[in-house]
N, CA, C and O of each residue as an XYZ file, in Angstrom:
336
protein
N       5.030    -14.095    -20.079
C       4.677    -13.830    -18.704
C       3.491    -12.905    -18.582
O       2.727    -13.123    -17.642
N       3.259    -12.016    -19.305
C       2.133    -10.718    -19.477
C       1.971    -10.648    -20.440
O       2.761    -10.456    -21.365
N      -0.080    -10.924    -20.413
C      -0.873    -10.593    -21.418
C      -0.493     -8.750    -21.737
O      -0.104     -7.893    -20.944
N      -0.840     -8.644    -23.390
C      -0.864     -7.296    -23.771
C      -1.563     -6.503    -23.343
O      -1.592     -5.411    -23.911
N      -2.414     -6.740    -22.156
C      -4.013     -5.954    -21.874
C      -3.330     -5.664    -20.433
O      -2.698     -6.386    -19.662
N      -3.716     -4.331    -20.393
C      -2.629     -3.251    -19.206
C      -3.324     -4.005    -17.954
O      -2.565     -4.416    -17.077
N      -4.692     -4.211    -17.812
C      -5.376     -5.056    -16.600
C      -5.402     -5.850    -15.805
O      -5.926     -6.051    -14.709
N      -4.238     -6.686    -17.030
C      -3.241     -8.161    -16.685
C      -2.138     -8.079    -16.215
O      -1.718     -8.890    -15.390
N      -1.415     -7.010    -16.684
C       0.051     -6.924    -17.185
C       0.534     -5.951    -15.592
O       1.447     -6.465    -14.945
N       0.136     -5.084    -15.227
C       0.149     -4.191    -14.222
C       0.383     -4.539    -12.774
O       1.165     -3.997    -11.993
N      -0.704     -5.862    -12.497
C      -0.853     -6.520    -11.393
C       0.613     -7.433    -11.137
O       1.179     -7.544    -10.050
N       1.175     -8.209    -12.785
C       1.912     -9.102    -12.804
C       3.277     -8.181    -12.470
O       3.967     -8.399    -11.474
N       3.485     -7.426    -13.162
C       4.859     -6.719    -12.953
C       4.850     -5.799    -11.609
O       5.896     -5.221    -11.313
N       3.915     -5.675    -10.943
C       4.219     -5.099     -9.393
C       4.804     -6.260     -8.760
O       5.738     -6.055     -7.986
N       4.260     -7.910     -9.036
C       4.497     -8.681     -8.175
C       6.111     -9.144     -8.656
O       6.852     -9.700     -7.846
N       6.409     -8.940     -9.616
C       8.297     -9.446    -10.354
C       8.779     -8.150     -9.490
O       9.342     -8.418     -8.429
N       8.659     -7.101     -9.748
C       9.097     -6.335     -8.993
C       9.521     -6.386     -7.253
O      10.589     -6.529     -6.658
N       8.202     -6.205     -6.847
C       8.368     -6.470     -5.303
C       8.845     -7.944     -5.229
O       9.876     -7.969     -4.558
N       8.582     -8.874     -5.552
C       9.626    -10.031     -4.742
C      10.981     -9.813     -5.195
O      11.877     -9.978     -4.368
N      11.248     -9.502     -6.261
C      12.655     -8.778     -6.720
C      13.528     -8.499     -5.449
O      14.609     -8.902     -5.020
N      12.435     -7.512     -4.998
C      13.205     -6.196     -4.360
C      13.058     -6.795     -2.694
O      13.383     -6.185     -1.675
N      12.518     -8.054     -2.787
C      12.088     -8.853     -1.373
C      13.414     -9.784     -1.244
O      13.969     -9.857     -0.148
N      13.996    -10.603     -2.532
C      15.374    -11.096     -2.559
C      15.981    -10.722     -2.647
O      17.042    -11.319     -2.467
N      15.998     -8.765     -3.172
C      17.529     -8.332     -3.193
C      18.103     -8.045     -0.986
O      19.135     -7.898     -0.330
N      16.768     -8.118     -0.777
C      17.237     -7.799      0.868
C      17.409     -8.794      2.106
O      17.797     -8.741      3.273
N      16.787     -9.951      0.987
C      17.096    -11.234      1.786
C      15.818    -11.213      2.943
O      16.032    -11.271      4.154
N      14.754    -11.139      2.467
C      13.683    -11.180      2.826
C      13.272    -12.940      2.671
O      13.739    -13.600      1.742
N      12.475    -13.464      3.571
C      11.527    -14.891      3.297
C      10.246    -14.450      2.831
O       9.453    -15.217      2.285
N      10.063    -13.458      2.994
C       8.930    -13.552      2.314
C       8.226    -13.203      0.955
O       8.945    -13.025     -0.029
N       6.841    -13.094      0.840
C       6.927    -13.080     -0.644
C       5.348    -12.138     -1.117
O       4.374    -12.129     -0.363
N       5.365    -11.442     -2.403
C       3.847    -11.176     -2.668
C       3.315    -12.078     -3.225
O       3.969    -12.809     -3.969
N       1.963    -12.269     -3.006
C       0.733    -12.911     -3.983
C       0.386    -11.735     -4.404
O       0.448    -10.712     -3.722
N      -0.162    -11.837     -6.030
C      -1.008    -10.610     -6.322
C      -1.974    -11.795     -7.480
O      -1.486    -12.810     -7.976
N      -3.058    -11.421     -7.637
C      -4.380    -11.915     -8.618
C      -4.933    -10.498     -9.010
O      -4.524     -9.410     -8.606
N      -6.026    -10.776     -9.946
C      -6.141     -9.851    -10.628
C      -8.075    -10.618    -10.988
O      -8.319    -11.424    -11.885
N      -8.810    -10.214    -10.289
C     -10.486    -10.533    -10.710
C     -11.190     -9.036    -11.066
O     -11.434     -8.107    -10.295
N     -11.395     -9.132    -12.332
C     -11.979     -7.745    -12.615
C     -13.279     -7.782    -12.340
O     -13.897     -6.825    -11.876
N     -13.804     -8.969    -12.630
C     -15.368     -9.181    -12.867
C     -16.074     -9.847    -11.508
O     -17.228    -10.271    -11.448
N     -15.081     -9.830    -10.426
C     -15.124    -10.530     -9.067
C     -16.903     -9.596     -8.203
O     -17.846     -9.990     -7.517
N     -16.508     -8.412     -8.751
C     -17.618     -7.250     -7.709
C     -19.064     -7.578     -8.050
O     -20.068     -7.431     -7.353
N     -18.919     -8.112     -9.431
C     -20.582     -8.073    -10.345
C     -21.245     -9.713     -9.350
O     -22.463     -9.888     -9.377
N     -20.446    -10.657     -8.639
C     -20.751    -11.581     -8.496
C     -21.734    -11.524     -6.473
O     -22.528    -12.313     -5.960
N     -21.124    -10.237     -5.957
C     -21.354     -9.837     -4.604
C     -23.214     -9.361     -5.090
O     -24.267     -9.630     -4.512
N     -22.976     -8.678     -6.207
C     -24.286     -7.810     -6.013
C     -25.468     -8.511     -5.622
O     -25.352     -9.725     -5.455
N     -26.793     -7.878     -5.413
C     -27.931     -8.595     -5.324
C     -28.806     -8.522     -6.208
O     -29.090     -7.462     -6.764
N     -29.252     -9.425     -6.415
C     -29.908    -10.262     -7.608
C     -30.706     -9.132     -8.376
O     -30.603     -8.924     -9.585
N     -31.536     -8.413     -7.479
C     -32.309     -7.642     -7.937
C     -31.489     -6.313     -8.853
O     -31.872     -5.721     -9.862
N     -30.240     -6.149     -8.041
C     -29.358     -4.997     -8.734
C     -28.936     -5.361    -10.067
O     -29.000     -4.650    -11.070
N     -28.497     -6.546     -9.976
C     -27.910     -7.180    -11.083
C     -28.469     -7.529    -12.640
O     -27.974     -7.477    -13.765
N     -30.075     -8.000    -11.947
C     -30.728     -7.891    -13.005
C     -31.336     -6.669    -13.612
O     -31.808     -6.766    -14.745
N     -31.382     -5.349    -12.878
C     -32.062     -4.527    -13.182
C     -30.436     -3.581    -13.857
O     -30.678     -2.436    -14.239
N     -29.269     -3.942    -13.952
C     -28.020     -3.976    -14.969
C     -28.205     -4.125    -16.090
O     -27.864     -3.435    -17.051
N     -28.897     -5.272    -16.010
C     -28.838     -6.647    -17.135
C     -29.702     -6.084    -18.519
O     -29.407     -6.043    -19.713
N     -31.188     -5.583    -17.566
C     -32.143     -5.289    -18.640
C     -31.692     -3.484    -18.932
O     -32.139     -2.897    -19.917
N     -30.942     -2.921    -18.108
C     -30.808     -1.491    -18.570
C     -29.647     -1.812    -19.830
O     -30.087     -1.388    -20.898
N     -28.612     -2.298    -19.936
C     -27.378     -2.964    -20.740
C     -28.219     -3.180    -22.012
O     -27.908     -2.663    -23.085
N     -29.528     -4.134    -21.810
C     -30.311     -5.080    -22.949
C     -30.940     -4.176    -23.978
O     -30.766     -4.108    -25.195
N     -32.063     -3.200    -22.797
C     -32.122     -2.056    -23.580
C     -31.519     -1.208    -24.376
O     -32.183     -0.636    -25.240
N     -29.885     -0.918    -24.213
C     -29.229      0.050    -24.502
C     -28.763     -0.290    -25.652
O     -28.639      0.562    -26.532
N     -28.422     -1.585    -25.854
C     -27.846     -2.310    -27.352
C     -28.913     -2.273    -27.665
O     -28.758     -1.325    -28.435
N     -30.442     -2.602    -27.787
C     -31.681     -2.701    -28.721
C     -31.833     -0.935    -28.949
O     -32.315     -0.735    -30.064
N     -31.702     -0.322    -28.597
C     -32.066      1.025    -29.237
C     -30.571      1.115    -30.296
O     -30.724      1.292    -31.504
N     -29.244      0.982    -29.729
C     -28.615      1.476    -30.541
C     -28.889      0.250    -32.008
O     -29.114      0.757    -33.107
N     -28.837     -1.542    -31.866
C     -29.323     -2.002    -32.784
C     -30.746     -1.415    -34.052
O     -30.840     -1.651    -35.256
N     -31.460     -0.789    -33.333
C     -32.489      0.168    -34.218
C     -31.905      0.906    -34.888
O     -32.317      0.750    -36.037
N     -30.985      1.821    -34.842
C     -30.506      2.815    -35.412
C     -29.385      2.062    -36.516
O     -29.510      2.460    -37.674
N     -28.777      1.472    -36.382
C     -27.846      0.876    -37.441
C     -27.658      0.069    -38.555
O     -26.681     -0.412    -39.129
N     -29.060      0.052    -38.727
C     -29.316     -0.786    -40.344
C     -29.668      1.097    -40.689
O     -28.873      1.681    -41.427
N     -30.531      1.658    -40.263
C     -30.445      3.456    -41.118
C     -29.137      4.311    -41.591
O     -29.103      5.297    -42.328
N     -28.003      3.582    -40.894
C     -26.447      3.891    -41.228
C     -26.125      3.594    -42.023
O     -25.162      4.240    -42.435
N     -26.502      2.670    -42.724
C     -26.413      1.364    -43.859
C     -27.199      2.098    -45.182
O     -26.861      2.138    -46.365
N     -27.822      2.394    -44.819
C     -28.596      3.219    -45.539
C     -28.072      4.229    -46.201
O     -27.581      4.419    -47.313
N     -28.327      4.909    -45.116
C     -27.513      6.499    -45.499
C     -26.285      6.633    -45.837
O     -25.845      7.770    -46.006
N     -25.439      5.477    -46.015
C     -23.998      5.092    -46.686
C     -24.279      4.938    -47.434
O     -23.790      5.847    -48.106
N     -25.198      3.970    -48.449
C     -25.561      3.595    -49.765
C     -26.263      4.751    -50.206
O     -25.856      5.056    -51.327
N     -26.915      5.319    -49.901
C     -27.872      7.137    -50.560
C     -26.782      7.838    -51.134
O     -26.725      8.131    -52.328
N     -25.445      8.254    -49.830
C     -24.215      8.634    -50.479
C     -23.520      8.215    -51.415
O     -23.150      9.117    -52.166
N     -23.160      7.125    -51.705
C     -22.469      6.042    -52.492
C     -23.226      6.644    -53.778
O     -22.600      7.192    -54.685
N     -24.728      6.487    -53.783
C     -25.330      6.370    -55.050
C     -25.493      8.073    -56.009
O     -25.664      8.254    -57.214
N     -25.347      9.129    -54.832
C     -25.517     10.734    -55.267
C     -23.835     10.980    -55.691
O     -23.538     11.744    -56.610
N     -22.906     10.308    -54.981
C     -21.560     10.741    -55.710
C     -21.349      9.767    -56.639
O     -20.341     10.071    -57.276
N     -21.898      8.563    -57.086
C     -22.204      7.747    -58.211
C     -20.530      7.026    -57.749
O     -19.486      7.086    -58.399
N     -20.697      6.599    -56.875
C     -19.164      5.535    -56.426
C     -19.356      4.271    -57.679
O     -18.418      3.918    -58.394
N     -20.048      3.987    -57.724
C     -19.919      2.880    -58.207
C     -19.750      2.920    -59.780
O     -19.608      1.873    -60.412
């Protein structure tokens, strides 16, 4: 019934709950509940969205720069405590 991801799972068990507690009183009626996380990014305007897009694009290309030098500086270590 519920994904492991609290985002999913949260929305679903308010709604078992409250209709639960809607038949224990002999209620007709009932909850809907959905769950769109990514629903807000689709309102924005174009211009906002893209200017997201390329700040996001940027942010992985700088950190991509830096992480082959990690690689590095793991193997320098490796080779001064003679791991191998």
């Amino acid at each position: 019934m519920c994904s492991v991801e609290t985002i999913n799972c949260f929305p679903l068990l308010v709604n078992i709950l409250s209709n639960t507690f809607l038949r224990l009183f002999n209620s007709t009626s009932r909850f809907r509940v959905w769950n769109e996380p990514f629903n807000s990014a689709q309102n924005l305007e174009p211009r906002i969205r893209n200017g997201i897009f390329y700040f996001c694009f940027k942010y992985m290309l700088v950190l991509a720069a830096g992480l082959p030098s990690q690689f590095a500086v793991s193997s320098m270590e490796d080779y001064k405590v003679k791991t191998m």
